[in-house]
N, CA and C atoms as an extended XYZ file, in Angstrom:
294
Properties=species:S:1:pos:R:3:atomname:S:1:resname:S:1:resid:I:1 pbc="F F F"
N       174.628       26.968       54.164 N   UNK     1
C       173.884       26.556       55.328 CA  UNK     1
C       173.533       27.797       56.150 C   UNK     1
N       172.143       28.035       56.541 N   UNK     2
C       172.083       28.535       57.182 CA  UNK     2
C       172.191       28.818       58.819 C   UNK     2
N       172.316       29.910       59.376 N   UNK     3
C       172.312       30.229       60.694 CA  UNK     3
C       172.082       29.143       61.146 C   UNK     3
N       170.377       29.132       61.032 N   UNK     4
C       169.583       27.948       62.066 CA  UNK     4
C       169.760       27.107       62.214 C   UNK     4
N       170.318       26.604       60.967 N   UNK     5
C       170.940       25.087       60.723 CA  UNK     5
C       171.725       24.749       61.109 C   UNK     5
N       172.772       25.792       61.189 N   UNK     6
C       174.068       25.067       61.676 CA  UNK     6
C       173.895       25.165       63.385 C   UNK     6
N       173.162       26.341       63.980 N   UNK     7
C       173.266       26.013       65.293 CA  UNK     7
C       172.160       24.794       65.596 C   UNK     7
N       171.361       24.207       65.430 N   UNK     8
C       170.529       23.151       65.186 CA  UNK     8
C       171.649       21.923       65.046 C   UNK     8
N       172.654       21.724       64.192 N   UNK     9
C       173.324       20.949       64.384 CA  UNK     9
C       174.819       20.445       65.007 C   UNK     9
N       174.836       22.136       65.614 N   UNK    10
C       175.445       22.392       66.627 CA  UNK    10
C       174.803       21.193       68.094 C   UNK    10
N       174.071       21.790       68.202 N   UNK    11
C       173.667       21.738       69.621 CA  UNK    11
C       173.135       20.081       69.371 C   UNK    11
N       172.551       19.485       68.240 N   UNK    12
C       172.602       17.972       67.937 CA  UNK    12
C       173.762       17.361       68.345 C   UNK    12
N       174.941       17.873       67.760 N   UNK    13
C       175.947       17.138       68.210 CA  UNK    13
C       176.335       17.162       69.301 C   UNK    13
N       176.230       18.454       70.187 N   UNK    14
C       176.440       18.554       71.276 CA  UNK    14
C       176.023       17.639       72.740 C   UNK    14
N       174.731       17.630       72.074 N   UNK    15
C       173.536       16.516       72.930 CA  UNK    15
C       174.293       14.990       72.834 C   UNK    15
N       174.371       14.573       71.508 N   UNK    16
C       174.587       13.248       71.317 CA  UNK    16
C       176.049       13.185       71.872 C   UNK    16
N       176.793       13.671       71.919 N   UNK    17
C       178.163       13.722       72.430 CA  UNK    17
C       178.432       13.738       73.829 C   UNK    17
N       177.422       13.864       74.319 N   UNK    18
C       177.104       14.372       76.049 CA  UNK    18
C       176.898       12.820       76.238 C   UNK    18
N       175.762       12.339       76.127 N   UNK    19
C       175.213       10.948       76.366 CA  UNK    19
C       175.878        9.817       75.927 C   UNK    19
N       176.336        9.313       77.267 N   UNK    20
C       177.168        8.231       77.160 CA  UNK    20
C       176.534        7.012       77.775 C   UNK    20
N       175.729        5.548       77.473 N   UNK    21
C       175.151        4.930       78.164 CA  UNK    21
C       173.790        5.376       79.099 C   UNK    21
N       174.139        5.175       80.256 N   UNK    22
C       172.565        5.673       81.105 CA  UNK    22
C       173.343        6.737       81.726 C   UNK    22
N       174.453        7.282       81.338 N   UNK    23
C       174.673        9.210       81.957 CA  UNK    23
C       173.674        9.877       81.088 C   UNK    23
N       173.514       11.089       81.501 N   UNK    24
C       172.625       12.369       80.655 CA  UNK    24
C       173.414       13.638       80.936 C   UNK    24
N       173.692       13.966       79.589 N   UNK    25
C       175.157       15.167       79.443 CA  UNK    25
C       174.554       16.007       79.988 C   UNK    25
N       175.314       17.352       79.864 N   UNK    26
C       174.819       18.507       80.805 CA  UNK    26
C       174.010       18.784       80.543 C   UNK    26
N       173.875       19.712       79.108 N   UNK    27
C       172.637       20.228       78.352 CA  UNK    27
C       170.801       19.305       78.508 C   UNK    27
N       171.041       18.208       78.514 N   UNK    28
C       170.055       17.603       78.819 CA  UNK    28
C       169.587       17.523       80.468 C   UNK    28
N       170.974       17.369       80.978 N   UNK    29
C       170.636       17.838       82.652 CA  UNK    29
C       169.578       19.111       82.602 C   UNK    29
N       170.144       20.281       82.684 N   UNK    30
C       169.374       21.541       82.089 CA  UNK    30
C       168.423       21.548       82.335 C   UNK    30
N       168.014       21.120       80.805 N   UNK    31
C       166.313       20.954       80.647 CA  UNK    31
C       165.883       19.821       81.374 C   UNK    31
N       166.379       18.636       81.976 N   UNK    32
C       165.436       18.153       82.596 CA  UNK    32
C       165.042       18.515       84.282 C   UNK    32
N       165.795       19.050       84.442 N   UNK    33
C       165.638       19.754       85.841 CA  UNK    33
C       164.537       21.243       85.769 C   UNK    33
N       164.684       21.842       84.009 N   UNK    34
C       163.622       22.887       84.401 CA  UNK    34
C       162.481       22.456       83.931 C   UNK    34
N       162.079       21.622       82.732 N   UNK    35
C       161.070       21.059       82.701 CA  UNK    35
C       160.561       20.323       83.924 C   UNK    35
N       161.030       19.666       84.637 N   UNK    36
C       160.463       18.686       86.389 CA  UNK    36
C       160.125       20.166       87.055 C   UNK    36
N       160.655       21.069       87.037 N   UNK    37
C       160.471       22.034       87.676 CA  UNK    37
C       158.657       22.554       87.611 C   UNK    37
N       159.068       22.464       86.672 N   UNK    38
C       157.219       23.201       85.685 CA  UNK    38
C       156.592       22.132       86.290 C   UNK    38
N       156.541       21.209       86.082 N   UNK    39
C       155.885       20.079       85.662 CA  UNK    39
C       155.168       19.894       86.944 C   UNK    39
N       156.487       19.639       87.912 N   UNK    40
C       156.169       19.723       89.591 CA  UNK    40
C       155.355       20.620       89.804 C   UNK    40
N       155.533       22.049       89.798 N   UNK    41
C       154.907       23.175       89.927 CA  UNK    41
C       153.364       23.287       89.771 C   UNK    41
N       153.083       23.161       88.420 N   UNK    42
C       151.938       22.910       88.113 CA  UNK    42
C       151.342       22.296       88.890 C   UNK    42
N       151.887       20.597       88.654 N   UNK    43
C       151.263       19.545       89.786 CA  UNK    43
C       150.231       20.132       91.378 C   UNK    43
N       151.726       20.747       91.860 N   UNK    44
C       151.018       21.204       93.124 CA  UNK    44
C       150.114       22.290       92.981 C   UNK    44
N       150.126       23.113       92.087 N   UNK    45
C       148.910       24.304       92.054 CA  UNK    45
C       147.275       23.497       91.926 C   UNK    45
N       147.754       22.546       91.084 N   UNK    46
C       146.347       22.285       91.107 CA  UNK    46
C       145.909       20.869       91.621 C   UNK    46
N       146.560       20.499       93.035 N   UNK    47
C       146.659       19.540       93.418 CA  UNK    47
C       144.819       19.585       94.318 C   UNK    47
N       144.697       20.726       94.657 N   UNK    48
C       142.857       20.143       95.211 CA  UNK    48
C       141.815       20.275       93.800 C   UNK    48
N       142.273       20.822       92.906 N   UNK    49
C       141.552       21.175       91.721 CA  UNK    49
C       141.597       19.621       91.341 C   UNK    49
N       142.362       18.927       90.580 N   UNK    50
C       142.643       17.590       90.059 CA  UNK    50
C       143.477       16.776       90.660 C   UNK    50
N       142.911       16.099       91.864 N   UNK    51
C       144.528       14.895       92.575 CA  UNK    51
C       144.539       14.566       91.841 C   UNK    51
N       144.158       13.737       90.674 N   UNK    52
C       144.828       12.721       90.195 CA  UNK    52
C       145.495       13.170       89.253 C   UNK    52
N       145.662       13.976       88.180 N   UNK    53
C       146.620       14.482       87.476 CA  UNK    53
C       147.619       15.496       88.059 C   UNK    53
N       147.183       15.797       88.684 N   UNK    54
C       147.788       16.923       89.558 CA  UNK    54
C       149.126       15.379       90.694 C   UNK    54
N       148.659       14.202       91.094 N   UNK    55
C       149.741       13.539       91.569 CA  UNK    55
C       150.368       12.409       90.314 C   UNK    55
N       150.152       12.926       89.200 N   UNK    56
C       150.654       11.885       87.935 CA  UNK    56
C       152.160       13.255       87.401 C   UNK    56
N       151.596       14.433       87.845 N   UNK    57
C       152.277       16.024       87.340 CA  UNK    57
C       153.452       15.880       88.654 C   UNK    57
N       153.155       15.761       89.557 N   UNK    58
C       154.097       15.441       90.535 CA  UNK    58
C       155.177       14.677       90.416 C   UNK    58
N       154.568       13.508       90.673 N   UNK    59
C       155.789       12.310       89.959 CA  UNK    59
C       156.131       12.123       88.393 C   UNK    59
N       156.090       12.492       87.887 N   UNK    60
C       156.993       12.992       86.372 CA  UNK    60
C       157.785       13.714       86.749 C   UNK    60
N       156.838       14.912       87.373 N   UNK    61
C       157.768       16.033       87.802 CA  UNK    61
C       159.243       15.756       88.617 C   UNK    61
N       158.720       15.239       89.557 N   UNK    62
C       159.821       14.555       90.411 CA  UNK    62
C       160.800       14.093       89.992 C   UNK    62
N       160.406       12.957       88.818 N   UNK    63
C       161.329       11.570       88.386 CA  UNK    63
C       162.430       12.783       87.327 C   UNK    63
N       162.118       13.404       86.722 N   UNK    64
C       162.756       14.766       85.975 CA  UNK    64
C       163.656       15.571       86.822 C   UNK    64
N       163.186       15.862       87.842 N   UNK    65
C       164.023       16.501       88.772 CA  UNK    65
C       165.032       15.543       89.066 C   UNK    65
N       164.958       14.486       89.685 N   UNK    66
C       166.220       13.497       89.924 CA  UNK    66
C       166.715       13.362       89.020 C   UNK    66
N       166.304       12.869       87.397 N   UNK    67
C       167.313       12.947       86.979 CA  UNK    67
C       168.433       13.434       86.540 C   UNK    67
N       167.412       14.841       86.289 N   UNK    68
C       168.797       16.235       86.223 CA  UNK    68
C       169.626       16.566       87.499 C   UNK    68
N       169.256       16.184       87.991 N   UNK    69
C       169.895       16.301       89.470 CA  UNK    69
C       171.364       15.346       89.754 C   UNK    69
N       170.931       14.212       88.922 N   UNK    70
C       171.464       12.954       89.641 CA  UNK    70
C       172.483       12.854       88.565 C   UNK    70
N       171.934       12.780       87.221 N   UNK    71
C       172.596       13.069       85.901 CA  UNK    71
C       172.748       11.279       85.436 C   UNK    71
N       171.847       10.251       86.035 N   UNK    72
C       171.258        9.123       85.547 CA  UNK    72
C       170.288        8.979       85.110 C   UNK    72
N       169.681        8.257       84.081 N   UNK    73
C       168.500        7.635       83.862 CA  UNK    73
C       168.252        6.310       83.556 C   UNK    73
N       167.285        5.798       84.391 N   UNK    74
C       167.568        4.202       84.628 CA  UNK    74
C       167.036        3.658       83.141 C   UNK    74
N       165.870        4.841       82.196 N   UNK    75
C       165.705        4.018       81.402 CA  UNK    75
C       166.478        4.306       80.253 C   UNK    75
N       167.424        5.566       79.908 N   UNK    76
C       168.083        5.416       79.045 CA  UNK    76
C       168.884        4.474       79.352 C   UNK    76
N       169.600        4.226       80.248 N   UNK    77
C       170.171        2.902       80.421 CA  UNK    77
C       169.819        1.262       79.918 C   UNK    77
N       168.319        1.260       80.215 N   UNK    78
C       167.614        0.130       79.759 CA  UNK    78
C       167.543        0.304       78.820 C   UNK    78
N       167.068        0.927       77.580 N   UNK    79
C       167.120        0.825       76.282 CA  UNK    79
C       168.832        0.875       75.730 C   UNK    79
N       169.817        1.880       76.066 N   UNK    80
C       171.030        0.827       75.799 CA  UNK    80
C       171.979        0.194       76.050 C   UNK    80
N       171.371       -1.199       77.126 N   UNK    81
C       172.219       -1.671       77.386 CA  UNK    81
C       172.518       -2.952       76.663 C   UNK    81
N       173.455       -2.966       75.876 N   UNK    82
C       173.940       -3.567       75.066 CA  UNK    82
C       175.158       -4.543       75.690 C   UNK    82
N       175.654       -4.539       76.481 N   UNK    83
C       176.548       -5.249       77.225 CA  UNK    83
C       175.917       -6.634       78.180 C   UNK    83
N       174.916       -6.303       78.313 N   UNK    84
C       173.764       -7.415       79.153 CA  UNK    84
C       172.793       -8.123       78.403 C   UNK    84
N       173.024       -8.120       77.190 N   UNK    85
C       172.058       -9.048       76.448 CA  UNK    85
C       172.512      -10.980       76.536 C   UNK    85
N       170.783      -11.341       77.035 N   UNK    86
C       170.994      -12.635       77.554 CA  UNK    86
C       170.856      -13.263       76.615 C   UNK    86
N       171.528      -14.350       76.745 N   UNK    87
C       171.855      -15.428       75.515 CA  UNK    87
C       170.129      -16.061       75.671 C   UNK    87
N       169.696      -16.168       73.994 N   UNK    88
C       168.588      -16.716       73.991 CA  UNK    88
C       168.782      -17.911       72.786 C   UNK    88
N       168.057      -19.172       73.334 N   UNK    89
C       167.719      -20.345       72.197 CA  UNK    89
C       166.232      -20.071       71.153 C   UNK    89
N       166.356      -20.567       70.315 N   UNK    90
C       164.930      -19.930       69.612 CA  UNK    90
C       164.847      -21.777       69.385 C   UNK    90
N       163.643      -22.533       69.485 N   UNK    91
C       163.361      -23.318       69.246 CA  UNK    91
C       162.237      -23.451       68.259 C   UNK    91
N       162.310      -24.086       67.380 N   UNK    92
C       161.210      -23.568       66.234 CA  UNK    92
C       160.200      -24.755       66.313 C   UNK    92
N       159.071      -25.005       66.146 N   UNK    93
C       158.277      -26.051       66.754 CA  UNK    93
C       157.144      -25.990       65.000 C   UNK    93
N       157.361      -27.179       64.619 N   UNK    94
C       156.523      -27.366       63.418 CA  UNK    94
C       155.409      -28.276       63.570 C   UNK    94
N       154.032      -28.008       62.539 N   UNK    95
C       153.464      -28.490       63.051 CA  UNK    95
C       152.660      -29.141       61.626 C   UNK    95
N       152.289      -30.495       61.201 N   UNK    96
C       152.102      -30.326       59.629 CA  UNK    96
C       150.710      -30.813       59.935 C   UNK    96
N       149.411      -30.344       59.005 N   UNK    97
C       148.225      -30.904       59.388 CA  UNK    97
C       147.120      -31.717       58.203 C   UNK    97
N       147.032      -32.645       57.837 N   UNK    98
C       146.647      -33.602       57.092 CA  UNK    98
C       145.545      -33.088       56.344 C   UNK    98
C-alpha cells in the first residue's frame, strides 16, 4: 500500500470516527469553518457586483460557519435519525377493471 493510500484511509477513518449522529468531529469542524469562511468572503466582495448570488454566497457561507462553530448539523442529523422513525400503515388499495 501506498503512502497516499494509507494516509487517505487514515484520515477516512478518522472522519467517520469523529461523526457521531448530528455532531460533526473536529476535522470536519475545520474545514467547515474555512470553507464558510471563503464562501462568506467572496459573497461580500461581490455583493454590489451580483446581490443575488453574492446573498445565496453569504448564507451558505454563514450556515458553514455555524456549523463549524457550533459543531451541529441539523441536517446530518435529519438524514440519521434513526431513533424517530414514525410508525407507518401501508394500505394497499386494489382495483380490478372489466
Amino acid at each position: 500500500m501506498s503512502i497516499l493510500n494509507k494516509t487517505l484511509e487514515t484520515l477516512k477513518d478518522k472522519l467517520d470516527a469523529d461523526c457521531t449522529g448530528a455532531t460533526v468531529g473536529g476535522s470536519e469542524r475545520v474545514l467547515s469553518v474555512i470553507a464558510g469562511g471563503f464562501i462568506f468572503g467572496v459573497g461580500v466582495k461581490n455583493l454590489f457586483r451580483s446581490p443575488l448570488t453574492s446573498f445565496s454566497g453569504i448564507a451558505l457561507g454563514g450556515s458553514l460557519i455555524y456549523r463549524g462553530v457550533t459543531g451541529k448539523c441539523k441536517v446530518k442529523g435529519a438524514l440519521n435519525s434513526e431513533t424517530e422513525k414514525p410508525d407507518t400503515t401501508v394500505i394497499e388499495h386494489r382495483y380490478f377493471v372489466k
